[in-house]
N, C-alpha and C positions, 0 to 999 in steps of 0.2 A: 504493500500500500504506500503511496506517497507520501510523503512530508506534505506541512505546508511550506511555500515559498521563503527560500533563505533569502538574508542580504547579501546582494549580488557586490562587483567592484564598482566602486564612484565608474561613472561613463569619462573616456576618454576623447577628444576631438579627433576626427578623420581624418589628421595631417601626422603627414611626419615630424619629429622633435627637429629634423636636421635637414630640412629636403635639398636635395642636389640642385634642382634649378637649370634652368637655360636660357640662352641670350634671347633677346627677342626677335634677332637677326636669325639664329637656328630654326625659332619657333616659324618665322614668316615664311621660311626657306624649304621646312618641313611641309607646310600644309598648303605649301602653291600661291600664295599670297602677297600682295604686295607688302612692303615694308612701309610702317605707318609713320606720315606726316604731320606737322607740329598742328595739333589742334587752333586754329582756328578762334578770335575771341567772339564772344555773341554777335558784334557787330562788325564787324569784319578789320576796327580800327584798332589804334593802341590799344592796349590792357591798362584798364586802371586797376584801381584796389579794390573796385566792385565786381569789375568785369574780369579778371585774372581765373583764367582757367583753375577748376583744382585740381590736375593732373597734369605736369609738363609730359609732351611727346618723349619719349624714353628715346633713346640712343638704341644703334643696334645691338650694342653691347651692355646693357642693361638685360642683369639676369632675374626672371623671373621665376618666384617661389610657391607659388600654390595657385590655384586655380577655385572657381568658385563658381554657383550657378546662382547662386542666393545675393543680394545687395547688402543682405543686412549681415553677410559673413564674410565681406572681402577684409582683408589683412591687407598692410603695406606691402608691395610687390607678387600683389597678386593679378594672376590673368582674369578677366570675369567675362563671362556668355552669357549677353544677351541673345537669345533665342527667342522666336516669333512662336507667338502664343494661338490659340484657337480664340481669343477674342480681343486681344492685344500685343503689342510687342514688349519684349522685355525692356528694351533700350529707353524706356521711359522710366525706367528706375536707374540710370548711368549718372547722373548726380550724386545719388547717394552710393554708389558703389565707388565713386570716384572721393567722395569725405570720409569714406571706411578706411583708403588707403589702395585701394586698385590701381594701377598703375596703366592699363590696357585691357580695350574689349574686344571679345570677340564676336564677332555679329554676320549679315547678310546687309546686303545692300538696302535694304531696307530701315536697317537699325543703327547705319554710317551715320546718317544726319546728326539723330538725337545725340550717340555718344560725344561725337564734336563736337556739338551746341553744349555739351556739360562739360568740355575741356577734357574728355576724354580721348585718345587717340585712336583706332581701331582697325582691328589685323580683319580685311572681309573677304567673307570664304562665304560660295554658293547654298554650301548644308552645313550649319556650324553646330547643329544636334553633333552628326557625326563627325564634325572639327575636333566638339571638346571631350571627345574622350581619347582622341590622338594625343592632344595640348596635354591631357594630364598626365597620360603614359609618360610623356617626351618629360616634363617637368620635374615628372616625381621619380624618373629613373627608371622607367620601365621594370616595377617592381613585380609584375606576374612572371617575371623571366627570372627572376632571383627565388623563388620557393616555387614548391609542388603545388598544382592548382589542379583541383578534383571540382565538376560542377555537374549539376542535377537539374534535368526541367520534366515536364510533364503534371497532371493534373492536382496528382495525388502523391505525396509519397515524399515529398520532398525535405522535407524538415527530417523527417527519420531517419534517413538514408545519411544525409550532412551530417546530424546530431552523430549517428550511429558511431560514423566515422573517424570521425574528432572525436568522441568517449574512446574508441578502440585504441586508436594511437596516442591517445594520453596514458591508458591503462598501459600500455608500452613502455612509455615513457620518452615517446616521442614528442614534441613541441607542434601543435596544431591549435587550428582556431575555424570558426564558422562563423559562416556569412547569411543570414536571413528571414525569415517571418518572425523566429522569436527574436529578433534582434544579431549583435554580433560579437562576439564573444573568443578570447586565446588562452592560453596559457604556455609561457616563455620555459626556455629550457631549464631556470632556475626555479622552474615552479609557480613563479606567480601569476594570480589569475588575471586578465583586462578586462576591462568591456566598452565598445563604443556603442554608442546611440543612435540608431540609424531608425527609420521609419519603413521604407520601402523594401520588400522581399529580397531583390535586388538594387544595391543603392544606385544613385547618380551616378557618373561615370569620374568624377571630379573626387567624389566620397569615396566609389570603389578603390581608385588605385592610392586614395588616402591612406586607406586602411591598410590597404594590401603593404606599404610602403613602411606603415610603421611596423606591419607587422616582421617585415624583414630586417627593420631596425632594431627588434627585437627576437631575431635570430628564428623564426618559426620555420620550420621547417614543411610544413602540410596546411593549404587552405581548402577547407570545404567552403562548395557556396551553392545557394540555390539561385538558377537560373530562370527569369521569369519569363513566358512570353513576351510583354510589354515591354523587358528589358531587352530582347531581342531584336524588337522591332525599334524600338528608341536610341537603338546604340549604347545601353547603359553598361554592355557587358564588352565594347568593341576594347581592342588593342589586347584582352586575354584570352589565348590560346590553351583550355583546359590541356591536361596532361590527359585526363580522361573524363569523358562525361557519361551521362547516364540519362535515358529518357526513360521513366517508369509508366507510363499509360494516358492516355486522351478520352476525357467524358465533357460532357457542356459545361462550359464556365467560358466567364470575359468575353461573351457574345455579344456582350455593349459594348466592348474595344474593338474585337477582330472583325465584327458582322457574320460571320460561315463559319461553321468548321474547317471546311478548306483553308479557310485562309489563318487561321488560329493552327493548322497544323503546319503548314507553311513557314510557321514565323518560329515554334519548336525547330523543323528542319533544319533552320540555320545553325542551330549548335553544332549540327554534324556535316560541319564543311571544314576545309582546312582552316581557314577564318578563324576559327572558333575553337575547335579540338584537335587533337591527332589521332585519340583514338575513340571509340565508343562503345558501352552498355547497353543494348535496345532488351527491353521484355516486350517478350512478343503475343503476350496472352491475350491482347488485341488486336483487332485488321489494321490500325493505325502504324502501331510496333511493327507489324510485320511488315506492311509496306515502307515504314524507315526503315528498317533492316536493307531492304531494297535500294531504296534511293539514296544511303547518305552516304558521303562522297568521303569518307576515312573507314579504316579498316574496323569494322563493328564485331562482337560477341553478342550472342542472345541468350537468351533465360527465359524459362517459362515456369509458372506454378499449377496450370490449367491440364489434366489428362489431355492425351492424345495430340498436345503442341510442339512439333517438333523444335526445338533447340539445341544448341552448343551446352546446356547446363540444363537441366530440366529438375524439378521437386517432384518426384517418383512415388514419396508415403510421407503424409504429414500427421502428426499423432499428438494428440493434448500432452505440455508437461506444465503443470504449476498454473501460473496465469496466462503462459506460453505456448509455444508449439517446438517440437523438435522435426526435424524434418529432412531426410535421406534426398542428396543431389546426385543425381546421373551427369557427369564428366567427361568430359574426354580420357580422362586417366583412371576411368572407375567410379565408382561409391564413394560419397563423405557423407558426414554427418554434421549440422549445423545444427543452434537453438535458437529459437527468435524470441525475444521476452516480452512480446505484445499475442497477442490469441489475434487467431483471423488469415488465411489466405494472402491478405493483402501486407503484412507484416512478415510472413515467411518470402513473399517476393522481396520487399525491400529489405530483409535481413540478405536473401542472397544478392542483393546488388553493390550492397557494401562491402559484403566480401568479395565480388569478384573486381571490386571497386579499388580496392583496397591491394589486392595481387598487383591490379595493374601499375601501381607506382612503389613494389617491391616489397610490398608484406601480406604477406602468406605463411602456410602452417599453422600447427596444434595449438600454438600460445594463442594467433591471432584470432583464429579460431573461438578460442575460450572468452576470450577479452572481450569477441563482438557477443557473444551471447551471454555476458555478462555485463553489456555495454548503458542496461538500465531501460529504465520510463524515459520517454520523449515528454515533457511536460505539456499538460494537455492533449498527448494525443494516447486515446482508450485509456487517459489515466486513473489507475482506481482510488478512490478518495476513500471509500466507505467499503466493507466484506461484509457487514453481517449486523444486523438481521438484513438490512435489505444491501445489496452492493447497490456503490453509486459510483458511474462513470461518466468521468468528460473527456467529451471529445472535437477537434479541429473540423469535423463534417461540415462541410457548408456548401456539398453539391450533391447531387443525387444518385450520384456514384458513390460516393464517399459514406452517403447515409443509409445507401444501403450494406455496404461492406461492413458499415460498425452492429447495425441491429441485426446484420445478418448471423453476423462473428457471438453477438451476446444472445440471443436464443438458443445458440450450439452449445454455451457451457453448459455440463452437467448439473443439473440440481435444479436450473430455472425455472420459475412457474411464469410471471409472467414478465415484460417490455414494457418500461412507461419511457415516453420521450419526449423531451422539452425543446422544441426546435421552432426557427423560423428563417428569416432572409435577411441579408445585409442590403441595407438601401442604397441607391443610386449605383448599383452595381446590375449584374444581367438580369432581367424581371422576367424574361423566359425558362429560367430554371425554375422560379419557383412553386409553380403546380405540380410540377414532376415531383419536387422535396416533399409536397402537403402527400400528393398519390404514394409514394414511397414509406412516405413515416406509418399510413393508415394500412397499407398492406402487411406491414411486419412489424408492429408493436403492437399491443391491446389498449396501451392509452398515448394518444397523441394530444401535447398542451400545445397549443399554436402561440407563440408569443415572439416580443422583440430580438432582434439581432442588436445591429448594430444601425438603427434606422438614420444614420446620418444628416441630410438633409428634410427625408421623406417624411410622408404621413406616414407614422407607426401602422395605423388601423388600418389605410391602403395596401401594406405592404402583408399584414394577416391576411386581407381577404383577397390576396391575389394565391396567398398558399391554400388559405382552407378550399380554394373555388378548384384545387385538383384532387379532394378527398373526394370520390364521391358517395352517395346521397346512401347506398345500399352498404355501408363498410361495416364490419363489423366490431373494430377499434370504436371505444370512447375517442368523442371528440371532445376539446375543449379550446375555447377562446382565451387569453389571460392578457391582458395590460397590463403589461412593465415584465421583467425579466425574473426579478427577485419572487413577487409575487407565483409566477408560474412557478418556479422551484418549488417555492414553499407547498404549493398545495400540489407536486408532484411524490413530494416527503409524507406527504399527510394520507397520499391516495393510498400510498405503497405500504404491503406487506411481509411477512418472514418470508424469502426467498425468493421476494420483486428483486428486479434489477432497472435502478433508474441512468437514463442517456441523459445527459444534456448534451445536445450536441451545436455544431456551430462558431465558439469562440476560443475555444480550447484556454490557452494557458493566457491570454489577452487580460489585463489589470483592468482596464475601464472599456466603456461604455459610450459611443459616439452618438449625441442625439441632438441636433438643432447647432452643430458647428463647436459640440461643447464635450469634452470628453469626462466623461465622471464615471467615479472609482468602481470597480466592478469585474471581480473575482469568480466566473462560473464555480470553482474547487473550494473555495472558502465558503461562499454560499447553498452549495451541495453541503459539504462536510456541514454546517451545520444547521441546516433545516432537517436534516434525516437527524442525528442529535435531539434535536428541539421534539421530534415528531416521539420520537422514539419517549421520550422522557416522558411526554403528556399521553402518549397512548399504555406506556410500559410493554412496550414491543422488546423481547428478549429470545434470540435467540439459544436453544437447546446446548448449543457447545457452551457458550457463554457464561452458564448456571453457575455456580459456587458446589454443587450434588456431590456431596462424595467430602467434603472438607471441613 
């Protein structure tokens, strides 16, 4: 069973302590660009003491030290990217990027004007998305070339597979660190733990090679990361060339960014080009997997968990252990034996993808073996909070693939009588998943609480009645409606019996709560752990192991 949440390390910034730097004559030279001229004052006459640019045009030999996509984060000798917005351009914040201390923008001819009107100077490139993640390679010393870079994309799976990995080779006592949804997190050869603070699964391309940079400053040896769609398509993952990547599976999500699955698999693809990797992990228990197996243009391995999938690695007998699965892999070299320490199908695939994950950049064998199947809980995902009387479990589900792998996975442990699950939709995100999640929850659980995600901007109650509208009318799941999150818990605690098993599923290991632009405090696992507590106390719900009988 989980802990609750320890005090993590103070967050550290995305820069290096010491970054290398380059002229800005390399940098214009690098990216096909003219070499920028002395800004310009508002009016095209003298500079007074009003009108004085706040940025003098830098010399070619002025070296730049960090890179920035933010105005309200530039440092003195930093490069900053103005990049054109889907309802504005950035370069209307080139003022204040220029009073932080920026010394030069990067922009599109579009975004020339403004920076020069603020005494900015500006290096203009036709695509400066995919300029500034050149700019920050070249700045920060092209740090994905100094350590092992392991990256992961597809639907599902991704946090466990990075997690897995980075736990494996610490248990080693190797120096690694991760990159994504829970945040970003190392530990240096001396032991000590970091953490930076990042938001996005995969960061900015500015933040990525930050991190990547300090973390070579501190000697790491192995970065996992997970690689996002969006980041694919955005350039946020350009200039890193994984050592090896992995694509675990393709179900619907981010159909509000990509518009098709075509084109959401398309933009995965990219990982497995030279561009991107050298080598690749495809699971093929999908038509997806298998057609990348097919098209991607680096030398791929396959894996499958599914009977009758042919593969390079296949899961042959998977068998209950503990809260786990053990699970016999067919090889090229034979039979092994692997443990996954999550229950579920979908956890013996990504357990085998971090070992073959893990081969690929030179560890392998019976230690590492042991290390990954001892490698823990993923926080948040099928983490058990509660065993008895009722278990309670949270979990990262928040697509209808995923939601049904978790209730599919907790009906099969032994003992269960019945599925209650607390679910619903993150707002302003794909609104076509969501009746398939409400259709899914009410086929495989007996009580379905429809309640908030993470309703962001949206109407909470819009976003319920777009789930409940795929239950339908003949189900034979309890349905229930619940406003606000905490509340659904509670009376999912209250419903529940000796030998229920409650889901919450959705936000997994997430601290708060996004509602109207405002993020407030909010612990699925603290919240579980103690409404089943509360429930248990006021009904005196005990179970049979439990007793004191005998003492």
């Amino acid at each position: 069973m989980s802990a609750a949440p320890t005090d993590a390390p103070t967050p550290e910034p995305a820069r290096p302590r010491h970054p290398l730097g380059v002229s800005v004559g390399e940098l214009a030279d690098a990216l096909g660009a003219a070499r920028p001229t002395p800004a310009p004052s508002a009016a095209g006459s003298q500079p007074t003491a009003e009108s004085q640019p706040t940025a003098e045009s830098p010399s070619a030999d002025v070296r730049l030290t960090g890179v920035t996509l933010d105005s309200r984060s530039a440092q003195p000798g930093d490069l900053w990217a103005a990049l054109p917005g889907a309802t504005a351009h950035g370069a209307q914040f080139a003022a204040q990027a220029a009073s932080f201390g920026a010394v030069l923008a990067l922009t599109d001819e579009a975004g020339r004007e403004r920076c020069e009107a603020a005494g900015l100077p500006a290096l203009v490139v036709e695509d400066p998305r995919a300029a500034t993640a050149t700019a920050a390679a070249l700045v920060l010393g092209r740090p994905a070339e100094r350590l092992a870079t392991v990256g992961v994309t597809g639907t599902n799976g991704k946090t466990s597979i990075t997690t897995a990995i980075t736990r494996t080779l610490q248990a080693l006592g190797v120096s690694a660190g991760v990159i994504g949804t829970s945040g970003t997190a190392y530990r240096d050869p001396r032991g000590t733990d970091h953490a930076v603070a990042t938001v996005r699964t995969t960061p900015e391309a500015p933040e990525l090679h930050g991190i990547l940079a300090r973390m070579v400053e501190d000697e790491v040896a192995v970065a996992s990361m997970e690689v996002s769609s969006h980041a694919l398509v955005l350039h946020r993952a350009d200039e890193v060339v994984f050592d090896i990547a992995c694509f675990t599976n393709l179900t619907q999500d981010h159909l509000d960014f990509h518009g098709t699955m075509e084109a959401y698999y398309e933009a995965k693809r990219l990982l497995f080009t030279p561009e991107h990797s050298r080598r690749g992990v495809i699971c093929v228990d999908d038509e997806w997997g298998r057609r990348l197996a097919r098209e991607a243009t680096v030398p791929v391995t396959t894996y499958a968990t599914l009977p009758g999938v042919e593969a390079d690695h296949r899961a042959i007998d998977i068998r209950p252990s503990g809260y786990g699965s053990d699970v016999t892999v067919q090889g090229p070299d034979g039979e092994r034996t692997l443990h996954a320490a999550l229950p579920g199908r979908h956890y013996v695939a990504n357990t085998l993808a971090a070992e073959l994950m893990l081969a690929a950049i030179g560890h392998s064998g019976p230690e590492v073996v042991r290390a990954l199947g001892e490698s823990g809980i993923v926080p948040g995902r099928m983490e058990l909070v509660a065993e008895s009387p009722v278990r309670g479990v949270v979990d990262y589900s928040h697509t209808e693939d995923a939601l049904e792998q978790a209730l599919t996975t907790l009906r099969a442990v032994p003992g269960t009588r019945r599925v209650l699950v607390v679910m619903g939709a993150g707002g302003d995100r794909d609104r076509t998943k969501r009746p398939h999640m409400g259709a899914v929850a009410a086929r495989l659980a007996d009580v379905v609480i429809v309640t908030d995600d993470n309703p962001r901007t949206e109407d909470p109650a819009d976003i319920r009645a777009e789930v409940l509208a795929g239950i339908p009318g003949d189900t034979n799941a309890q349905v229930y409606e619940v406003d606000g999150r905490g509340a659904a818990i509670e009376l999912a605690a209250s419903l529940a019996d000796v030998s229920d098993t409650i889901l919450v599923a959705g936000k997994g290991a997430e601290t708060g709560q996004q509602i109207g632009g405002i993020v407030h405090p909010f612990d699925d696992r603290l919240r579980l752990r103690d409404a089943l507590a509360a429930a248990a106390t006021e009904d005196g719900r005990v179970d049979a192991d439990d007793t004191d009988e005998g003492r």
